[in-house]
C-alpha positions, 0 to 999 in steps of 0.5 A: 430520619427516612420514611424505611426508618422511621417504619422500621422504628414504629415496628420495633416500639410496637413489638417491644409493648406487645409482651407487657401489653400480654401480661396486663391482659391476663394472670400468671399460674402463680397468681390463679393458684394464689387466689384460689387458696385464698378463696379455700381458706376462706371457704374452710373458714366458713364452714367451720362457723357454720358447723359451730353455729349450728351445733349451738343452735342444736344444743338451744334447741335441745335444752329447750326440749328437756326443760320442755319435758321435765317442766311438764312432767313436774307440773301436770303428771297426775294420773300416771297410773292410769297411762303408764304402760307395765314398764314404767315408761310414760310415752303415752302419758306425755302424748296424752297431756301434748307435753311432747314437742312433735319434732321429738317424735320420729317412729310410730315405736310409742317408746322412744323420743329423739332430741335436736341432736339425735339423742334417743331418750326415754320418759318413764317412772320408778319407785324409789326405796323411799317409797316415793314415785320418781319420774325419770328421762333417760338419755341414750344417745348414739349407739347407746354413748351420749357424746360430750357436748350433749353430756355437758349441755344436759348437766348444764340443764340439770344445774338450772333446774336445781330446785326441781330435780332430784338428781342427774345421773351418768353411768357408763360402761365397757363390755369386757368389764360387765361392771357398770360405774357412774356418778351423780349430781343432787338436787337441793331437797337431798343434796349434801355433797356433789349438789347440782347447783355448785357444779363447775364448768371444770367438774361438768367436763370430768364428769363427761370425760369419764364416757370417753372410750365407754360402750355405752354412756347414758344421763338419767334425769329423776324428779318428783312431780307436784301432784304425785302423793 
């Protein structure tokens, strides 16, 4: 071999790498669009275990706070009379006696209570037929329809405090209609049928379903205190 072809033979062996020399030293559009679906369908993944450990936390941190307000209600409201406002309602009761969790209170309205999930509620009292006072908490939710997960959360709550409650409430209603219909569940001091501490994780969500499509949905919590005579 002469030095011309010997020259001649370099060149060409050196062009010849030149391609697959390229081709290791970047990505094609093929695989760039592969990783970046990998990397969005981890993202998605991601979010959705953020969502979901989130909404549990939510509902931890609701329940706490009714358990907190029933809890307290049953154990130390023994003067309502003399906090109540004329409708019933025990804000200031609850305020006084620092049974609220100061996260629950977002208005200076005096009124209303808001839950880790944004449910308006209300604590209050009534005269029963019987004759006796119950104390009561009510729970509103958004735009008057409490949602499904708060819905079985609380009915959930309703079936640990059996022993306390004297029932738990759910009545809905649609606007054309007028006529407003609901369930109960029952405490162990009333209960003969439909009893709290029975409840189904199959019955808990049909009793739920039945806000679905509703104008309005709330939960009432009733309970007899200790002290009240």
């Amino acid at each position: 071999m002469n030095l011309f072809d010997f020259f001649n033979f370099f060149s060409s062996a050196h062009n010849e790498k030149r391609p697959t020399d390229a081709a290791l030293c970047g990505r094609s559009m093929v695989e760039m669009l592969g990783v970046l679906a990998i990397i969005g369908v981890l993202s998605v993944g991601a979010m959705t275990g953020y969502s979901k450990a989130m909404l549990k936390y939510k509902l931890n941190k609701q329940a706490e706070q009714i358990t907190q307000l029933i809890s307290g209600g049953y154990q130390h409201l023994n003067a309502y009379e003399n906090y109540s406002d004329g409708d019933g309602n025990l804000f200031n009761v609850y305020k006084v006696l620092n049974l609220i969790p100061q996260e629950m209170i977002k208005d200076n309205s005096n009124y209303y209570l808001y839950d880790a999930l944004d449910n308006q509620l209300t604590v209050g009292w009534e005269n029963d037929t019987t004759g006796g006072v119950f104390f009561k908490l009510t729970i509103w939710g958004h735009n008057q329809v409490v949602d499904a997960d708060s819905c079985q959360n609380i009915l959930k709550i309703g079936k640990e405090m059996h022993d306390i409650l004297r029932s738990v409430q759910i009545s809905h209603q649609k606007t054309d209609s007028g006529s407003i219909a609901g369930m109960a569940f029952y405490g162990d001091e009333i209960c003969s049928s439909s009893c709290l501490y029975n409840l189904s994780l199959e019955k808990i969500m049909d009793a739920c379903n039945s806000c679905a499509e509703k104008d309005a949905c709330y939960l009432r919590m009733l309970w007899k205190t200790n002290s009240v005579r």
